[in-house]
N, C-alpha and C positions, 0 to 999 in steps of 0.2 A: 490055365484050367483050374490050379487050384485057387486060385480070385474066387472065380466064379464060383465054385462050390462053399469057399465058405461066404459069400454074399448070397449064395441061394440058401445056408441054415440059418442065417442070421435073418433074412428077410421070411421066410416059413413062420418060424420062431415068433417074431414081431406081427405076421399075417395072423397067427391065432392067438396072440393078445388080442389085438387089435377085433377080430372077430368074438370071440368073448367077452369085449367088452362096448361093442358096437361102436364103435371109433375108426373104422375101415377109412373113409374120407378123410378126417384128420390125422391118421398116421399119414396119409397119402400125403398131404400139406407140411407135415413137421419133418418125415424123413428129404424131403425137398428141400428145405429151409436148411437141416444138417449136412447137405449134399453140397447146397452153396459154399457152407459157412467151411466143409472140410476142404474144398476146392478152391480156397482162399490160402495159398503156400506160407501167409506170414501165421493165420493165423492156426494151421497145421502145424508148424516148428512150435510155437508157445506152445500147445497142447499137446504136444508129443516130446518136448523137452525134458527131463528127468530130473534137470536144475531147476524147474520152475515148482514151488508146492504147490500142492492139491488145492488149499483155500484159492488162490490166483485163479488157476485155471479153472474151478468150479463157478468163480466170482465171473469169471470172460462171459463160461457157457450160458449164465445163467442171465447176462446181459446181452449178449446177442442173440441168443434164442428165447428171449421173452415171451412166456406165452404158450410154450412149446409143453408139450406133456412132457412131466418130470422123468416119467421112462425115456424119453427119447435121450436126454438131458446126459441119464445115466448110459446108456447106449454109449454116445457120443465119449466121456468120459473110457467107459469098456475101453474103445476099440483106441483111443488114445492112449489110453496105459498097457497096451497089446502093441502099440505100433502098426497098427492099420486101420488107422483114420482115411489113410485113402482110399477103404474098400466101403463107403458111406456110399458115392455115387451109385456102384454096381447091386449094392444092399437096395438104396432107393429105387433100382430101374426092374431089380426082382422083388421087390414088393408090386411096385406097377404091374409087373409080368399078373403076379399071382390076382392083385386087383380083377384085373381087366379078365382075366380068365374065368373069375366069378362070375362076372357081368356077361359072359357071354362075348367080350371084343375083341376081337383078332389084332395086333399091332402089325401097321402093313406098313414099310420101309418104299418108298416112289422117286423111284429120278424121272425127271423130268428135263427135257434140252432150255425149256424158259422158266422162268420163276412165273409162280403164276398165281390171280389173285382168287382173292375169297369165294368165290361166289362158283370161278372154277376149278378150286380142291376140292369144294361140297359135292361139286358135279361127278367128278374122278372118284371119290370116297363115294359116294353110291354107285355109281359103275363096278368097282370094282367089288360092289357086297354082290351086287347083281350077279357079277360074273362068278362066284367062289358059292352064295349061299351063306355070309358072314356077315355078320357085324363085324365095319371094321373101323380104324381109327389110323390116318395116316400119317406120320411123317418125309417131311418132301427135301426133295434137295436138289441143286441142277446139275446138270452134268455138259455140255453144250455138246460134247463127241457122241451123244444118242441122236447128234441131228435134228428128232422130233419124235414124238410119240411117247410114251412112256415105258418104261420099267418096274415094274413092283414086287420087291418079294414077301410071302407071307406065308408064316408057318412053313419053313424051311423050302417051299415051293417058289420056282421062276414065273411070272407072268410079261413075256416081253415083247411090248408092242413095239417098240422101238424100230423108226425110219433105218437105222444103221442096219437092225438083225436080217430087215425087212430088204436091203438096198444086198445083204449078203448073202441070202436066199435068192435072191434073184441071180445075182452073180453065178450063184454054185451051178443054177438052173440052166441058164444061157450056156454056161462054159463043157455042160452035160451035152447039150443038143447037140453043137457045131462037129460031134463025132461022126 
């Protein structure tokens, strides 16, 4: 839990840079980029080594994050010389949070029992705005023990279509009568 909260001020923080200085899209891009590059273990130990000087490591950042607004740069840096470089990913997924919440997009989490292609996420990702009243934006993943149907959760709510939930309802139902 405390991850997450300090990935939620570090990202707040960065979200009103970032809005103040109309740059919302590309922190969205650069804190990405540092998400990768923290998620990189060889290149996490160099940057968080206390043996290594600041010129080296400044020299790394400033060659694999080419490009990168020089705040991100020093961010990265921060949370290096803090020893939590690995809170870069959960910083970058509460910036997205906060993004997406301007925008008005809901992040919906979807299992599904097949992997399934383009044309039927888009279909799914509008069913489910249908269904809720949202703009939403999905994340998918499979699960094959749903059987068929889907799962979705969104904004801390269940939506479960799912053959399994569906196959145990019925169960519950049948096993109700035969009294």
């Amino acid at each position: 839990m405390a991850r997450k909260n300090y990935a939620r001020r570090y990202a707040q923080a960065i979200f009103e840079i970032a809005q103040s200085s109309g740059e919302l899209d590309r922190w969205d891009r650069d804190l990405e980029r540092v998400s990768v590059l923290a998620g990189e273990t060889e290149a996490r130990m160099f940057l968080e080594n206390p043996r290594v000087n600041a010129a080296d490591r400044i020299a790394l950042l400033e060659r694999v994050l080419a490009g990168v607004n020089p705040l991100a740069i020093n961010l990265v840096r921060l949370l290096a010389e803090r020893d939590i470089l690995h809170l870069a990913g959960n910083i970058a997924r509460e910036y997205k949070a906060l993004l997406n919440a301007r925008r008005g997009i809901e992040q919906v989490k979807v299992t599904t029992a097949l992997a399934l292609d383009a044309p039927q996420t888009q279909a799914l990702e509008r069913r489910i705005s249908e269904l809720t009243g949202k703009n939403v934006q999905a994340s998918f993943e499979v699960d094959a023990g749903i059987v068929g149907g889907f799962v979705a959760r969104i904004d801390g709510k269940l939506l479960d279509g799912s053959t399994r939930t569906r196959l145990a309802t019925l169960k519950k139902t049948m096993a109700g009568s035969g009294e």
